[in-house]
C-alpha positions in Angstrom: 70.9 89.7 165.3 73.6 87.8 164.3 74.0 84.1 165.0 76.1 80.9 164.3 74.0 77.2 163.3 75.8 74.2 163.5 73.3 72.1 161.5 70.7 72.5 159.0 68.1 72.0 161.8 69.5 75.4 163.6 69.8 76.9 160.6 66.3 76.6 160.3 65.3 77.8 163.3 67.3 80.5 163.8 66.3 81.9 160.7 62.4 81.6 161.9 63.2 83.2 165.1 63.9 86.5 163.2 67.7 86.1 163.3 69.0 88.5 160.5 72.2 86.3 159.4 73.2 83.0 159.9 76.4 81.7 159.4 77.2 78.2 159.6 80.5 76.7 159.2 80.3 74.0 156.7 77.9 76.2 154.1 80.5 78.8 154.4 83.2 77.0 153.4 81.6 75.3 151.0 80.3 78.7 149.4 84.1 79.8 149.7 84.9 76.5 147.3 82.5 77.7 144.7 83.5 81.5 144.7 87.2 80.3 144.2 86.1 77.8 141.2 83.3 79.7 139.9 84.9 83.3 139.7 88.7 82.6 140.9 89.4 86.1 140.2 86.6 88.0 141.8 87.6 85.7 145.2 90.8 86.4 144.8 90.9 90.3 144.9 88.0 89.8 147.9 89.8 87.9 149.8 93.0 90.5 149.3 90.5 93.8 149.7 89.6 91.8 153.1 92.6 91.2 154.6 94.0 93.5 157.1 97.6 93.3 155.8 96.9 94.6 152.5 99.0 97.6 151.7 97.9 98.5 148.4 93.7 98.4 148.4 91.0 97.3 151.9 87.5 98.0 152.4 86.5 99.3 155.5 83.0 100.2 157.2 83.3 103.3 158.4 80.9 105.0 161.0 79.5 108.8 160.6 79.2 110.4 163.4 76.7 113.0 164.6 79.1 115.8 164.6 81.0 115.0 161.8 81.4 117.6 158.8 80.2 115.0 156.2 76.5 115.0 157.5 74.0 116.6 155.1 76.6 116.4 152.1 76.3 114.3 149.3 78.6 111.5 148.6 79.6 113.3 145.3 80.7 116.5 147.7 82.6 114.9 150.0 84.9 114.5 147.0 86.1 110.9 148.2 86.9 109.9 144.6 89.8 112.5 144.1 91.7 110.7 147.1 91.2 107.0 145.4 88.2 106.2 148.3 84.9 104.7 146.3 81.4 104.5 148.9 80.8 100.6 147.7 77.6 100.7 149.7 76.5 102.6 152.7 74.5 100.8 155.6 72.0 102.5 157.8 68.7 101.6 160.0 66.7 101.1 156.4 68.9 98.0 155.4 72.1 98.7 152.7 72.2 100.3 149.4 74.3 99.2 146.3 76.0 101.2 145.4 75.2 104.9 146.7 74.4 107.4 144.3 76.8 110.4 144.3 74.0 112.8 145.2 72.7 110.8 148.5 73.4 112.6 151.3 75.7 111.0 154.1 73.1 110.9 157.3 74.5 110.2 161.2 74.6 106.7 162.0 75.4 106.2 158.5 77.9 103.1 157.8 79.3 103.6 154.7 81.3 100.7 152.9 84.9 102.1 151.3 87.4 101.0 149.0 90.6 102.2 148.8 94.5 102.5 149.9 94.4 101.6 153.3 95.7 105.5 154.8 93.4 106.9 152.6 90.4 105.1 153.8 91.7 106.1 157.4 91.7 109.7 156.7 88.0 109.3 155.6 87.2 107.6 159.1 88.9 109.9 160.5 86.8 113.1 159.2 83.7 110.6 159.6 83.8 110.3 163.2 85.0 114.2 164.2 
């Protein structure tokens, strides 16, 4: 569950409730102010990878589906890297790995996390959700 606290108070209970994230507005921003003086570069090509104009690199979840010729094969198999498309981490009922090894096999239900050029990536969802 995903929810939104508008003071520290919220926060707090939210978070007791079971709540798996909470965002709040002013912590956010104020996290965003640190990334960009702490690391100014690492925020910098996030913030580009992130938006949905970028021409040159995104990251994209990307669902597998049941039927899809990627189950049962390893990340390493699918031969992702040889079309510019890294698995950054892949998300499933068990929580999130970082970063995938190449011999994990890609499960249904599987969320993986890409990198790469933007119709790249799309091909890959494509094949992911046959």
């Amino acid at each position: 569950m995903i929810a939104r606290a508008t003071t520290n108070e919220t926060f707090d209970r939210l978070t007791v409730a079971g709540t798996t994230r909470v965002f709040s507005a002013h912590a956010a921003d104020a996290q965003h102010m640190a990334a960009y003086v702490l690391k100014p570069n690492v925020a910098w090509a996030l913030s580009g990878l992130l938006d949905e104009k970028s021409k040159d690199m995104s990251i994209e979840e990307v669902a597998i589906a049941p039927g899809s010729s990627y189950v049962g094969r390893s990340i390493g198999e699918v031969g992702l890297r040889q079309h510019r498309v890294e698995v950054l981490a892949i998300g499933s009922d068990g929580g999130q790995q970082f970063p995938p090894a190449r011999d994990d096999e890609i499960q249904p239900h599987d969320v993986p996390v890409t990198n790469g050029p933007p119709p790249n990536v799309r091909t890959f969802a494509g094949q992911a959700g046959e």
